[in-house]
Structure formats: structure tokens, C-alpha cells
C-alpha positions in Angstrom: 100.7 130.2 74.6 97.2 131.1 75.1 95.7 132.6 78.4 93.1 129.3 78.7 96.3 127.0 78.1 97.7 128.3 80.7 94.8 128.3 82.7 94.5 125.1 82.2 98.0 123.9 83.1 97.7 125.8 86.2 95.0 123.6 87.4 96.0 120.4 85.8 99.3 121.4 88.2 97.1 122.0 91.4 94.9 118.8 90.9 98.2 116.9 90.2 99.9 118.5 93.8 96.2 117.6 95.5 96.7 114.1 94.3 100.5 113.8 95.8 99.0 115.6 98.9 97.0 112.5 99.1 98.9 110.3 98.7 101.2 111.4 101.8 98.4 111.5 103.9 97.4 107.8 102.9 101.3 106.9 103.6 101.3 108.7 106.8 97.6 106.6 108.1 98.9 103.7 107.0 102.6 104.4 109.2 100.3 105.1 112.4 98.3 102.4 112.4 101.7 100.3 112.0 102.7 101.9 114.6 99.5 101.5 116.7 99.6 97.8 115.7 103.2 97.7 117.2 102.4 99.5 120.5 102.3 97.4 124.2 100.2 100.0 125.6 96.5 100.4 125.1 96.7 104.6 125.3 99.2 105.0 122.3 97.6 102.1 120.1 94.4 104.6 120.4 96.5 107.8 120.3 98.1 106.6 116.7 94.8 105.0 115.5 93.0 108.6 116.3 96.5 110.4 114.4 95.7 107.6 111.7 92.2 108.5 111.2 92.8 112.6 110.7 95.2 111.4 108.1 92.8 109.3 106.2 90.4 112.3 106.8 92.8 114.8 105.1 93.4 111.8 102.4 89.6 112.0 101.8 89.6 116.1 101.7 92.4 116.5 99.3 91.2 113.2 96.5 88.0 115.2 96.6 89.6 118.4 95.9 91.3 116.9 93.2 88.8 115.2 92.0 86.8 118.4 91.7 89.6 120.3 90.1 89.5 117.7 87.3 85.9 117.7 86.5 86.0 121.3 86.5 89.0 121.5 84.0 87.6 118.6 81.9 84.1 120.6 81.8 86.2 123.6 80.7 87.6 121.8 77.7 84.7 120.8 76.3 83.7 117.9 74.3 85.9 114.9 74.6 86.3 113.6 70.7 87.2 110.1 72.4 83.6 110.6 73.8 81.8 109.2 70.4 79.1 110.5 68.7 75.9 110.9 71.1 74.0 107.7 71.0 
């Protein structure tokens, strides 16, 4: 196996693990603000609806990452042949 094969498989693994990091953090909002919705008291609705919104903000951070990771290892490839001739 070539060194830019496996390159490349190293970062198609880390934008994959990014992607299932951010997927748990989606899962884990979406838990605390079930469990804010759940909640009597005022005080802990806001306390799991704050815990909620640092998931969704580590969600954001890690589809970006990802998302970065990908265009950076698509760039690397070069020309897509599903791309078509330029038009």
C-alpha cells in the first residue's frame, strides 16, 4: 500500500470517528432536553436545557471538523471522474 493511501485512510478514519463523535453529542442534547421537558422544577429544566445546548455546541464543532477533514481529503484526491467533463 502506498504512503498517500494510507494517508488517506487515516483521515477518511478520523472524519468518520468525528462524525460518530457527533452523533453522540446530538443523542446526549436531545436526552437533556427530555429530561428538562420532564423536570417539576424551573432550576433543573434550565440546568439540562443549558447541559443540552453545550452538547449541540460540541455537535456543531465536531460536523464541522468532519466536514473539513472531508473536503480536505476529497481536494487531495483530485478530480472526481463522476464530476463530468467541465461545462
Amino acid at each position: 500500500m502506498r504512503v498517500e493511501e494510507l494517508m488517506s485512510d487515516n483521515r477518511t478514519r478520523q472524519e468518520l470517528r468525528d462524525w460518530t463523535r457527533a452523533r453522540g453529542y446530538w443523542d446526549r442534547a436531545t436526552e437533556f432536553l427530555e429530561l428538562a421537558s420532564n423536570a417539576a422544577d424551573a432550576d433543573v429544566q434550565n440546568r439540562y436545557i443549558t447541559i443540552a445546548q453545550h452538547y449541540r455546541t460540541l455537535a456543531e464543532a465536531e460536523e464541522r471538523g468532519a466536514e473539513q477533514k472531508g473536503t480536505e481529503r476529497r481536494s487531495q484526491r483530485g478530480p472526481s471522474i463522476a464530476a463530468g467533463p467541465p461545462l
